[in-house]
Residue, then its C-alpha position, 0 to 999 in steps of 0.5 A: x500500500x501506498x505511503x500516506x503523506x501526513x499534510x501538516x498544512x492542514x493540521x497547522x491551519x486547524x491549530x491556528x483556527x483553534x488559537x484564533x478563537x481562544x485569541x478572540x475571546x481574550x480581546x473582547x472580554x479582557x481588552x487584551x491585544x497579544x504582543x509578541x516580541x522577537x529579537x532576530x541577530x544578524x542575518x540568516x536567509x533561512x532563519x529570515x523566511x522562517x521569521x517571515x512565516x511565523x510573522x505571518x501565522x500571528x497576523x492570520x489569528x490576531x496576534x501583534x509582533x514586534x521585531x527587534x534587529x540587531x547587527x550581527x556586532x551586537x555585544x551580548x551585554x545589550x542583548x541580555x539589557x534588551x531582554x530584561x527590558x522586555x520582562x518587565x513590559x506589561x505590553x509584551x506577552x511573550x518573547x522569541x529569539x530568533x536563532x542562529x544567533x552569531x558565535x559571540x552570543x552565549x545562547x544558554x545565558x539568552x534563553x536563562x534570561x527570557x521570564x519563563x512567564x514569556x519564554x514561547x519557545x519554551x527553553x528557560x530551564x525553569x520550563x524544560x524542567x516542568x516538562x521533564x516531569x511530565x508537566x508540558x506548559x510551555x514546551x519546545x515548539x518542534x517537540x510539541x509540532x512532533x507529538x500535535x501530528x501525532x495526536x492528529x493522526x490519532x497514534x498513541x504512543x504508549x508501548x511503542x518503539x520510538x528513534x529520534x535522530x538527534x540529541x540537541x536541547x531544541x529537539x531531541x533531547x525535549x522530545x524524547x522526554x515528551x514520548x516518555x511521558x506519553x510512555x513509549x520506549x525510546x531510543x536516541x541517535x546522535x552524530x556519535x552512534x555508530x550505526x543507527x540502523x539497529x535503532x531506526x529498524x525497530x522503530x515503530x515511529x522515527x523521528x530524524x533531525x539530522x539535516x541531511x537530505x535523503x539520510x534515512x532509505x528502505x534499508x533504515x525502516x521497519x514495515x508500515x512505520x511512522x515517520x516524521x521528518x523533522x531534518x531540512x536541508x537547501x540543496x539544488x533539487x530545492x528544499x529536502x528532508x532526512x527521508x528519500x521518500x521514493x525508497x520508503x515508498x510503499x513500506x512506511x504507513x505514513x509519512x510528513x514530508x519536506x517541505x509542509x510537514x512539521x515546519x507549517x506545524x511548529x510555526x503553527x505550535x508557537x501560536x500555541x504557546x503564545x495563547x497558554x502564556x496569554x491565558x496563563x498570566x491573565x488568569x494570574x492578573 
């Protein structure tokens, strides 16, 4: 049987219709308009389009955003000042930063120094933490667009072997967490492993995030497995994931592809996130 392509365009619009009404109520009973400040360092051309999309997405349902440049020489002093400054603005709900930021700026110290009250892309260790102990308020927005496709598609992970491909903070590492409190059993490949081949053949879901176009063949899978390709690349046949769809063809059950499979739906997570931080504080206020 054909592989099914999972279209996460639709399940990203479906979030954002959700958000939008859970937005709406918030504007017209509390008199609230969501703020959401980015700060973006430099320039990336691929970070750029993503920003650009994101921007996007919150216009769709209702959501403000204001984005703070920086040039690439930007100290990490200012940046840090800049953030502290943002915390403290009732007028700001919720902040980003745009990664990859430049070499000079220690990525740990920004995201420690975001208030886990604002922090959407759910990296503050205060937030990591609750969703190590299975509490997922605000989680990593690529984590939570894996777990909101298979919900989606109704895959229940309890006692299900699970591969990630990557052990990055951003998103092996978090997502791994996430499919342990929903109890499946996995397994996590990073750039040290020495074959992944054992791991990703007796997975009934796979995750790779490794970046690299058509790493993960008919040789790598197991019969009628789920795979979510969370890898990207930019290569001259255009935009590629981890997975050469072809060779899979016909063995895998079901399939995201790249691009329109989990980046619409990270885009689509962040909103989430923006709308917990929203209700959240409000009904603290």
């Amino acid at each position: 049987m054909p592989t099914l392509i999972i279209n996460g365009k639709e399940i990203a619009h479906s979030i954002k219709k959700q958000m939008t009404t859970r937005i709406n109520y918030f504007k017209t009973n509390h008199h609230i308009n969501p703020n959401v400040a980015t700060i973006k360092i430099g320039q990336d051309p691929s970070s750029d389009l993503y920003l650009k999309l994101r921007n996007k997405a919150c216009k769709e349902v209702g959501i403000t955003t204001t984005e703070i440049d920086f040039e690439a020489s930007i100290s990490q002093e200012e940046v840090v000042q800049t953030l502290i400054d943002l915390n403290h603005n009732n007028a700001i709900h919720g902040i980003l930063i745009q990664y990859p930021v430049p070499q000079h700026i220690h990525q740990f110290q920004l995201m420690n120094t975001i208030s886990p009250q604002k922090d959407i892309e759910g990296l503050h260790p205060h937030n990591l933490g609750q969703t190590l102990l299975g509490n997922e308020y605000l989680v990593p927005c690529t984590p939570l667009a894996v777990i909101k496709i298979l919900e989606h598609e109704a895959i229940d992970l309890t006692g299900k072997n699970v591969t990630i491909i990557n052990h990055s903070n951003v998103v092996g590492k978090p997502l791994a967490v996430m499919c342990l409190n929903r109890n499946a059993t996995v397994n996590v490949c990073n750039i040290f492993t020495k074959d992944i081949t054992p791991f990703t053949k007796k997975a009934d879901v796979l995750i790779p995030a490794t970046g690299i176009p058509g790493l993960i063949t008919k040789n790598h899978i197991k019969k009628n497995s789920i795979i979510i390709d969370v890898g990207i690349a930019a290569t001259k046949d255009g935009i590629k994931g981890d997975v050469n769809r072809t060779s899979v063809d016909n063995i895998a059950a079901k399939l995201t592809p790249v691009p329109g499979g989990v980046g619409p739906v990270t885009i689509a997570s962040s909103i989430i996130n923006m709308v917990q931080i929203l209700e959240h504080n409000t009904k603290n206020q």
